[in-house]
N, C-alpha and C positions, 0 to 999 in steps of 0.2 A: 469604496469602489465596488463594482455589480462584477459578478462572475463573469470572466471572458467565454462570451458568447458566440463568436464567431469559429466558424470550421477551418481549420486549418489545412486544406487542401494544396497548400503547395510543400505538406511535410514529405517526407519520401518513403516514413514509414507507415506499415500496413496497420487501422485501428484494430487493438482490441476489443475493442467494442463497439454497439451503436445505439443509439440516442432514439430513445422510447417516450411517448408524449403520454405521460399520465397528468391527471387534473389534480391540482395541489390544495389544499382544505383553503379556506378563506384564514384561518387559524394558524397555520403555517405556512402560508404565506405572508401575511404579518412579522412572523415569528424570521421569518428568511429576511425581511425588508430591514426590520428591527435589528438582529444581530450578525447582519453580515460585514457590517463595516467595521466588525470588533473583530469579529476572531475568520472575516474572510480575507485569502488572498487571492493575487490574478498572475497568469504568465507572466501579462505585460508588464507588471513591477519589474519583472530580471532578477539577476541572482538576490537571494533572500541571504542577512545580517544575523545567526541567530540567536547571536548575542543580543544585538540593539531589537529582534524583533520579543523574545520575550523577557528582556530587560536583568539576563543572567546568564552566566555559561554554566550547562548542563547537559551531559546525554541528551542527543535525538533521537527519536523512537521514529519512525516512518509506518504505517501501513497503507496499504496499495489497494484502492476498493474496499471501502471499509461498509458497503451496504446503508446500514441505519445506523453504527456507530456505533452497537453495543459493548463491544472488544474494544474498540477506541477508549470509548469514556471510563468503562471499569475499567482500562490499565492507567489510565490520566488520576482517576479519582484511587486508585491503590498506591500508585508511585510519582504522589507529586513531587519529587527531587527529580522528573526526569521532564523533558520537553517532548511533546507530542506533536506529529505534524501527519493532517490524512489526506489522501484522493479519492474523490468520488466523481462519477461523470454526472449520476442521476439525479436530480433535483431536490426528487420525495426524500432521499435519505440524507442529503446534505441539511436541508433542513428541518428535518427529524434532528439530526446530530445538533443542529445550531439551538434547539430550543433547548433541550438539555441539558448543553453546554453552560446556556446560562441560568437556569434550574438551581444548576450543584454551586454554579460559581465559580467554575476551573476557571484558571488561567495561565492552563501550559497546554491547553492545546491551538492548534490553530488548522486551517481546514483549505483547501483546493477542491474547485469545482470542474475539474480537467481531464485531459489527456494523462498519463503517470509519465508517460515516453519525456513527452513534450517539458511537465515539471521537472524531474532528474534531468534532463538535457541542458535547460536553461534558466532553474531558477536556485536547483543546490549547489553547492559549492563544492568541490572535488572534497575526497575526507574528509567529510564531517558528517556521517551518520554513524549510528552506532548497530543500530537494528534496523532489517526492512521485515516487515511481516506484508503477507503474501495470502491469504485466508479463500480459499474456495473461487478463484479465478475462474472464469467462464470456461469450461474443456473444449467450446469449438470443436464437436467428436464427429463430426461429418468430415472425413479426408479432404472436399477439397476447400475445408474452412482452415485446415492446420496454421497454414499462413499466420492465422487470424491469433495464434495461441500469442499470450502476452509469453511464457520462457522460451525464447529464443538465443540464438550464442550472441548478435548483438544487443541484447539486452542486458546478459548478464556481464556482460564489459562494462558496461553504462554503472548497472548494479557496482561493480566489481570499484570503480573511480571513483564512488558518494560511500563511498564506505570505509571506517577508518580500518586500519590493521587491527585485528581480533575480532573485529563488527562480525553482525551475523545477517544471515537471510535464512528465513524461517516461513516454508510455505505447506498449504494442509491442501489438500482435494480427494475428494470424494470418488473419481472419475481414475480408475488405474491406466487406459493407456495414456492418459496424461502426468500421470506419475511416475510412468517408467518413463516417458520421454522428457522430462525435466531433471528426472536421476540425472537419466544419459549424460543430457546437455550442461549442466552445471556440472557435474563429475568430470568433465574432459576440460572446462576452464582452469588452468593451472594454481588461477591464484585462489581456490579454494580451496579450505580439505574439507573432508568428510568429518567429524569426530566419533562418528559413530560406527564407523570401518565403511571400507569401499563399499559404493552401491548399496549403504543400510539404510533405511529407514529408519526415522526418528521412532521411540516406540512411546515414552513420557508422553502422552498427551494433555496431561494434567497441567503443564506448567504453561500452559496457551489458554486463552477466556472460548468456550465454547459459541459458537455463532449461532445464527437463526439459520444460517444455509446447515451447519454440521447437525442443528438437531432435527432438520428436516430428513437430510439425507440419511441420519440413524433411524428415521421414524418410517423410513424406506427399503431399511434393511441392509445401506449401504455401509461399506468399508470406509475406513479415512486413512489417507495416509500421510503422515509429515516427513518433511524436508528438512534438514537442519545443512547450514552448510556454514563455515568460519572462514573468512577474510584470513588468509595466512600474510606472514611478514617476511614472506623469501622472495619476493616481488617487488622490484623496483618500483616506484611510486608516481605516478604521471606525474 
């Protein structure tokens, strides 16, 4: 089944992002034709099985915008006892991930070519993720794109229902007024704690796979800063 292509313009929510037309190699585009129908999925399936989808129950790992896939695949190819599942909106990097994919041979991960909103909305199942990682999200640092930021308070409800008790959300950006206002926002949703004490910042950054965006933004001079937030179990359960 081909990436769901169509814009969903009758959603209600504002996108995080927008859809850039780059030219794809003759090479991988192959490589996307070839191995989408193995390890792609579409909205339009509905909620996702993820036991029957990769044929075992295990930990789900989620990342959110996973670029080209690097951090994807190194954690799929470190910890194969877990299931991997990514979103990406842009093409070039879905199918960068998709040829590597089958490269190594993995087969715990699996890949969304989409909105993130629109997949946690309707294709995962209430409590059943374990991890969401969150890696260098677009800052939208023009005031009046804020809108546009993917951590907002309904998001993190959404987050907060795909996530089992003890799960984590684990997000890095480079961009500080966007990291004080994801502090904020996730800090004032109840059903999180902090484990690192109120309003701290994660400081381990070693235990996260480094990005192309993070070694950019070091080779800029910029700061990173990580999010660590745990799914507490003093919360009633949708």
């Amino acid at each position: 089944m081909k990436p769901f292509e169509k814009t969903c313009s009758s959603q209600s929510h504002i996108r995080s992002f927008v859809h850039c037309r780059s030219r794809m190699s003759p090479n991988r585009r192959c490589a996307f034709k070839k191995y989408w129908p193995q390890y792609g999925l579409s909205v339009m399936q509905g909620m996702v099985n993820f036991t029957e989808l990769f044929q075992r129950t295990a930990p789900v790992v989620l990342e959110i915008g996973f670029g080209r896939g690097d951090a994807l695949l190194q954690m799929a190819k470190e910890h194969p006892e877990k299931n991997y599942l990514g979103i990406e909106v842009h093409p070039l990097g879905v199918a960068a991930l998709l040829q590597r994919i089958a490269q190594e041979g993995l087969s715990n991960i699996r890949i969304y070519q989409e909105d993130a909103v629109l997949v946690l909305d309707q294709c995962i199942r209430g409590i059943s993720l374990s991890v969401i990682y969150l890696f260098f999200p677009d800052p939208w640092p023009k005031r009046r794109h804020h809108k546009r930021r993917l951590i907002q308070a309904a998001f993190i409800d959404l987050v907060y229902r795909k996530l089992v008790s003890g799960g984590s959300l684990h997000m890095a950006t480079d961009w500080w007024p966007y990291a004080e206002q994801a502090m904020k926002v996730i800090s004032q949703h109840t059903g999180f704690d902090n484990p690192i004490g109120e309003r701290a910042f994660f400081k381990n950054q070693s235990v996260r796979v480094p990005t192309r965006f993070e070694h950019r933004a070091r080779r800029l001079g910029h700061d990173v800063w990580d999010l660590l937030f745990v799914k507490n179990t003093n919360q009633t359960e949708p």
